[in-house]
C-alpha positions as CSV (number, residue, x, y, z in Angstrom):
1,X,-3.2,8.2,13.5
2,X,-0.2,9.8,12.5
3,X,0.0,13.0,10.0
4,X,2.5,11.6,8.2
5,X,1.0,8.2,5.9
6,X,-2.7,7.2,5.3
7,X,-4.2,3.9,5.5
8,X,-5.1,4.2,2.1
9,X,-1.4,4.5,0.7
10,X,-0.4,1.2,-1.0
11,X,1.7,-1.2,0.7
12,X,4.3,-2.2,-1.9
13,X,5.6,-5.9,-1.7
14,X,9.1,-6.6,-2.4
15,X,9.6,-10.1,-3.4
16,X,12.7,-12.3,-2.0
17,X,14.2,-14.8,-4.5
18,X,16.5,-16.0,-2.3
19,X,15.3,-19.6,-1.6
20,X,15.3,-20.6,-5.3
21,X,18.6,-19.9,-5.8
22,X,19.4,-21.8,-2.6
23,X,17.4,-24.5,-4.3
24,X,19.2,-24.7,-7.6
25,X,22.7,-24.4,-5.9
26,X,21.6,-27.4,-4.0
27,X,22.4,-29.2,-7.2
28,X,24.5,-27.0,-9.0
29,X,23.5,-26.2,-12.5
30,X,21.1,-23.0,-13.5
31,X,17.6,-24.3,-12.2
32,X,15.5,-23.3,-11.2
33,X,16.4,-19.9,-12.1
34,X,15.9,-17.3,-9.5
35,X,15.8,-14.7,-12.6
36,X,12.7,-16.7,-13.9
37,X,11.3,-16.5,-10.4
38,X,11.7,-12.9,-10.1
39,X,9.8,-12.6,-13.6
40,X,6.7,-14.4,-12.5
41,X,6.7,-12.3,-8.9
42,X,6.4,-9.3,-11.8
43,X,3.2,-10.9,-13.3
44,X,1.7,-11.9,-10.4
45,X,1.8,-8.4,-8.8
46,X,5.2,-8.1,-6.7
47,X,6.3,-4.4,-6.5
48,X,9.8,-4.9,-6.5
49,X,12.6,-7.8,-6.1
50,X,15.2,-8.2,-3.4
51,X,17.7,-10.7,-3.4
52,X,20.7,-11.1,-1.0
53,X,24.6,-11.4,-2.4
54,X,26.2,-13.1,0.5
55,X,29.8,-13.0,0.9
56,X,29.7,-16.4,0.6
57,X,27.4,-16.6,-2.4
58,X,25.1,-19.3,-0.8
59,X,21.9,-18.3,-2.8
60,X,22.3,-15.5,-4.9
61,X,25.3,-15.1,-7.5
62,X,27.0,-11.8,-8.9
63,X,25.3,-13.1,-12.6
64,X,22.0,-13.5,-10.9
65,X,22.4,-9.8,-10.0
66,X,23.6,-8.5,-13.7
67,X,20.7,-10.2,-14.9
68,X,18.3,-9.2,-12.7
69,X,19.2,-5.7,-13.4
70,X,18.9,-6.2,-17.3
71,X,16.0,-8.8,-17.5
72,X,13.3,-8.0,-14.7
73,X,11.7,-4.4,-15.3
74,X,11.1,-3.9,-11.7
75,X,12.8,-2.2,-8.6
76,X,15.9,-4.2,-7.7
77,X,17.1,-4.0,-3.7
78,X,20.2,-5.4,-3.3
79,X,20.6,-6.9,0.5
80,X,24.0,-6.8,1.2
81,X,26.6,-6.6,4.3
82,X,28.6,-3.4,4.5
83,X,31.7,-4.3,3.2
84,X,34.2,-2.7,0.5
85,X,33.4,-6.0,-1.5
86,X,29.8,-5.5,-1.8
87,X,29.8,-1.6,-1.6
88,X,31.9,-2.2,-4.8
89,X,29.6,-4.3,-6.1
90,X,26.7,-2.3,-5.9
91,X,28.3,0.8,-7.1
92,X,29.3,-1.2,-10.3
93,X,25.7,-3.0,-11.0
94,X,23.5,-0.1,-9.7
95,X,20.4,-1.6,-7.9
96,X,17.6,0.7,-7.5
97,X,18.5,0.2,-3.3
98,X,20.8,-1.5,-0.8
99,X,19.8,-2.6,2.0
100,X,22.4,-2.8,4.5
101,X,22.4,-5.9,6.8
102,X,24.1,-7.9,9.4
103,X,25.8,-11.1,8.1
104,X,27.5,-14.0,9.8
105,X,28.9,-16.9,7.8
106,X,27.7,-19.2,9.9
107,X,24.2,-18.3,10.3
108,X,21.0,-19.7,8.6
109,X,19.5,-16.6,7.9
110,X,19.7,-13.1,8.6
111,X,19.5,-12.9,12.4
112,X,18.4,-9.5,13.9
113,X,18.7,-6.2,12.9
114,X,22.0,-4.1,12.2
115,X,23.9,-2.4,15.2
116,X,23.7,1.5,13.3
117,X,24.5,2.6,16.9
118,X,27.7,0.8,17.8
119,X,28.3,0.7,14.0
120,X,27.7,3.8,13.1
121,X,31.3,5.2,12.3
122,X,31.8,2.4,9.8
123,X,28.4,2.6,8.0
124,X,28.6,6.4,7.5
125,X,30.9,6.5,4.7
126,X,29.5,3.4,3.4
127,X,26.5,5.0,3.4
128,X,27.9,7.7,1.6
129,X,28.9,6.2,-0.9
130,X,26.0,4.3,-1.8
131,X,24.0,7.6,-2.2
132,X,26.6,9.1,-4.2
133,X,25.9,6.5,-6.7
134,X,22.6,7.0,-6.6
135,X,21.3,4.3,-4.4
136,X,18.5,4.6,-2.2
137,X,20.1,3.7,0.6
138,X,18.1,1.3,3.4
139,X,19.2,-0.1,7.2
140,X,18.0,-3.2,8.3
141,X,17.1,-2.7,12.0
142,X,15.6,-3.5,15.5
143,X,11.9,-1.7,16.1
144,X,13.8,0.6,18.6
145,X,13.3,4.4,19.1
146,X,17.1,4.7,19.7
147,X,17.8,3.2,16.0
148,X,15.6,5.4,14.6
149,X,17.4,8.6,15.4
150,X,20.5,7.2,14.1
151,X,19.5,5.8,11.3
152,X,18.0,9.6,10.6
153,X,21.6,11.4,12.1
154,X,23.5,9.0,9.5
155,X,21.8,9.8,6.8
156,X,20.0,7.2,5.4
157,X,16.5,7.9,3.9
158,X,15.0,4.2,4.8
159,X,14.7,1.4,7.5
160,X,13.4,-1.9,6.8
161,X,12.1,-2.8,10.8
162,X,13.1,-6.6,11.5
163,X,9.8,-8.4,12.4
164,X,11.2,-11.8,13.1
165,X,10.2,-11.8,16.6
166,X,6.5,-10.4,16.1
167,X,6.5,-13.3,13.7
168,X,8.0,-16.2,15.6
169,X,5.4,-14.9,18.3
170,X,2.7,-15.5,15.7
171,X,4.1,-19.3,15.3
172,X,4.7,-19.7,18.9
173,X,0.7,-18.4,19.1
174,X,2.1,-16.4,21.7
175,X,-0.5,-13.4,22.2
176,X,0.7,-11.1,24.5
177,X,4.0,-11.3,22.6
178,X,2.2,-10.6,19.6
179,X,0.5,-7.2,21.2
180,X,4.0,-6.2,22.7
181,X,6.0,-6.2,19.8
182,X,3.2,-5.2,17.3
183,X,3.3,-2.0,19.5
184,X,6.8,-2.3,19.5
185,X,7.1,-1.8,15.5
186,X,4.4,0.6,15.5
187,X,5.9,2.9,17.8
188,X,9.1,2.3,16.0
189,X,7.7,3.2,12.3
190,X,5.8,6.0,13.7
191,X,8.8,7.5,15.5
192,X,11.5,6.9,12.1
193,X,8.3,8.7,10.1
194,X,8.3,11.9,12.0
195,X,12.0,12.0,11.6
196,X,11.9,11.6,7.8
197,X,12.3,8.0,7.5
198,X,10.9,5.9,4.8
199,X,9.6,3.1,6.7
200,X,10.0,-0.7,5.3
201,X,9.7,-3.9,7.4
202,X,9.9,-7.4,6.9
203,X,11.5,-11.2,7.9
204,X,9.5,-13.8,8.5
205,X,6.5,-12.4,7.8
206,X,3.3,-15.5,6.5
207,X,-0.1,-14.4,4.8
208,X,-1.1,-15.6,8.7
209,X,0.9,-13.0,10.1
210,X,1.0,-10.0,7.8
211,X,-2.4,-8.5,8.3
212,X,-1.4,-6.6,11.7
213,X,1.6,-4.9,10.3
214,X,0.1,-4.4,6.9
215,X,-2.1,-1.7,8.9
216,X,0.5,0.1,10.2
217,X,0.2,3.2,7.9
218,X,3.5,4.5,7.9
219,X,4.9,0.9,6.9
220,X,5.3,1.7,2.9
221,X,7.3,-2.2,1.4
222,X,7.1,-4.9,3.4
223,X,10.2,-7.6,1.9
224,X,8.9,-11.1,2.1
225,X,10.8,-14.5,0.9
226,X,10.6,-17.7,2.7
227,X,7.3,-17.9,3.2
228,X,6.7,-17.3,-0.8
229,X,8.7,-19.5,-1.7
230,X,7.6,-22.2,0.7
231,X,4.3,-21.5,-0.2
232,X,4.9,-21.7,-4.1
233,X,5.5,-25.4,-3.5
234,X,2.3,-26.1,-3.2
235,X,0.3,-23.4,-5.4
236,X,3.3,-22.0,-7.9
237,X,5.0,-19.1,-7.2
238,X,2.4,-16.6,-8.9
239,X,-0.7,-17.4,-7.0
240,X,1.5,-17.6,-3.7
241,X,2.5,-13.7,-4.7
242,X,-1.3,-13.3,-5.6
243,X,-2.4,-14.6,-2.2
244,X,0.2,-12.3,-0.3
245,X,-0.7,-9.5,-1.7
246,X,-4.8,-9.9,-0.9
247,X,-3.5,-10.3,2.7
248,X,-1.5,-7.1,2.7
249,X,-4.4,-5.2,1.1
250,X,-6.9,-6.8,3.5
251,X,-4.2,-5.8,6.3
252,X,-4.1,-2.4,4.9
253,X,-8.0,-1.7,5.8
254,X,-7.6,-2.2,9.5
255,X,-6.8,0.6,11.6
256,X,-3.5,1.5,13.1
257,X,-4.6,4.2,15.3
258,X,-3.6,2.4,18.9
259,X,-2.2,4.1,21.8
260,X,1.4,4.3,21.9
261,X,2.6,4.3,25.7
């Protein structure tokens, strides 16, 4: 096991509100209110709140995130492309973090992780000036050694691994897939720990799938939203939260301590 977490350390769960206000924008109109949403995650047990201001403002609004800042005593993380725009933005409304991430208009949902390596040049001052405003400052990335060491040369104390494809493997009941890139974000979070890296992970993670990356020790937040969401339809919102976080906790009990090759 590595030096640098414990098994015991609680795994924080940041909670997405993203698909509500896709839901009320459906329609137009104010409900149901992703700000009301966000409040019940708080009851239930969430840690913190992420929500995504798209360029496009598909979901989340600029008012959703002034309230969510004045209304919801928890953590906000602010997912957001790297853009003037949105750098703006966040320098103005002061999230507790920003997660940088890749964005495509056209896209369903966040696809992949960010390209720091290609990208770098442009995300260092953005970077910059995120921390200089006194946000905790977060990459959205591939489970790759290589990302790790520039996400740590650029400065940014925290990486949220993308875990979309060790879950679509889950779905797919795909089992060596699962093992490879299980071992894949393991090596990944252990590697971006010994550098100094607050370790984060998260995208399309299910109370079906958590449980193996909940272990991972050096994992501190894991960010989950569809799945909530979905799952709120049938049992409400809170004991979909509730449920989550049993399956993290359970997750957090087994051991990480597997042979990295």
């Amino acid at each position: 096991m590595s030096p640098t977490a414990s098994p015991s350390r609680r795994l924080r769960l940041g909670v997405n509100i993203d698909h509500v206000a896709t839901l009320r924008n459906a329609r137009g109109g104010s409900y149901p209110c992703p700000v009301a949403a966000a409040k019940l995650a708080a009851e239930a047990g969430a840690d913190g709140i992420t929500a995504h201001l798209r360029e496009d403002r598909r979901h989340i609004r600029d008012e959703d995130i002034a309230r969510l800042r004045a209304e919801v005593g928890l953590p906000l993380n602010l997912e957001m492309a790297a853009t003037p725009e949105m750098v703006s933005i966040a320098v103005r409304t002061k999230p507790h973090a920003a997660c940088l991430v890749p964005e495509k208009r056209e896209e369903r949902t966040t696809e992949g992780g960010l390209d720091i390596i290609l990208g770098r040049e442009h995300l260092r001052p953005v970077i910059g000036e995120l921390k200089a405003a006194g946000i905790r400052v977060s990459l959205f990335v591939e489970p790759e050694r290589a990302v790790m060491d520039a996400a740590a040369e650029l400065g940014a104390p925290v990486v949220e691994l993308h875990t979309g494809t060790y879950a679509h493997a889950v779905i797919d009941g795909d089992s060596d897939r699962i093992a490879a890139e299980r071992q894949r974000l393991l090596a990944a979070a252990r590697h971006g720990a010994a550098l100094g890296l607050e370790i984060h992970a998260g995208h399309g993670l299910t109370v079906h799938s958590v449980g193996p990356i909940a272990a991972i020790a050096e994992i501190l937040e894991l960010n989950i939203g569809h799945a909530l969401i979905s799952d709120a339809i049938f049992v409400g919102l809170g004991e979909a939260v509730r449920t989550m976080r049993l399956a993290m906790d359970e997750g957090r009990t087994m051991t990480a301590a597997q042979p990295i090759p």
